[in-house]
N, C-alpha and C positions, 0 to 999 in steps of 0.2 A: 335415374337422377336421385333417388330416395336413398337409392344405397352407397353412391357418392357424398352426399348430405351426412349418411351416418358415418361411414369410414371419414369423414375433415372433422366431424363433431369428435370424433372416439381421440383423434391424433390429437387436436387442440385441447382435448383433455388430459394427455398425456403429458403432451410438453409443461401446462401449466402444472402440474404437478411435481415436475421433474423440479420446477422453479422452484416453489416450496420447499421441496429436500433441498436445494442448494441454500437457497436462503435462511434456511434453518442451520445448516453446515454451518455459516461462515463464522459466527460467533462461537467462541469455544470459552468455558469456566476459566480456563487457566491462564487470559489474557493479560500483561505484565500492564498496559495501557492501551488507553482509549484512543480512538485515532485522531482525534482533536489536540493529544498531547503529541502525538507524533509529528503531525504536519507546524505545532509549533516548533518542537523540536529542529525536524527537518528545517524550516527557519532560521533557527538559533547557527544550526550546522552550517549553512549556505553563507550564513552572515560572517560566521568568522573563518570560512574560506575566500568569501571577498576580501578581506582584510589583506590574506598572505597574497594575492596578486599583484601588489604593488613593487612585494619583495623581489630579490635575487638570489638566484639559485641554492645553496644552503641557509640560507637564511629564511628561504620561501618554503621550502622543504620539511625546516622543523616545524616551521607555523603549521602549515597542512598536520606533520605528524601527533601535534599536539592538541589541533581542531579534533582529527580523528579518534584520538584516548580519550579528549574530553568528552564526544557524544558517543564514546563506543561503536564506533564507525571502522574497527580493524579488522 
């Protein structure tokens, strides 16, 4: 039982630490924005694709193509 006890202690030390490295990964120096700016962004982007639903076909088309130049979504 003692040596079962140490091999789940040894692995759950493991994994936690694996978590660590990951969580350490995920931010990198060279990040353009925050994700608070993104998810507004994404927002921004969603908003003026509702917009073009209304439209018809070339009409609806540009709208979209110009939602997507505008947030860099090509």
């Amino acid at each position: 039982m003692t040596k079962l006890m140490s091999i789940c202690a040894a692995g759950a030390l493991a994994l936690s630490l694996c978590g660590i490295a990951f969580a350490a990964d995920e931010k990198t120096p060279g990040q353009p924005a925050t994700p608070a700016d993104e998810s507004k962004q994404d927002q921004e982007y969603l908003a003026a694709l509702k917009k073009c639903e209304g439209m018809q076909d070339a009409a609806k088309q540009k709208c979209i193509d110009q939602a997507k130049q505008k947030y860099n979504r090509m």
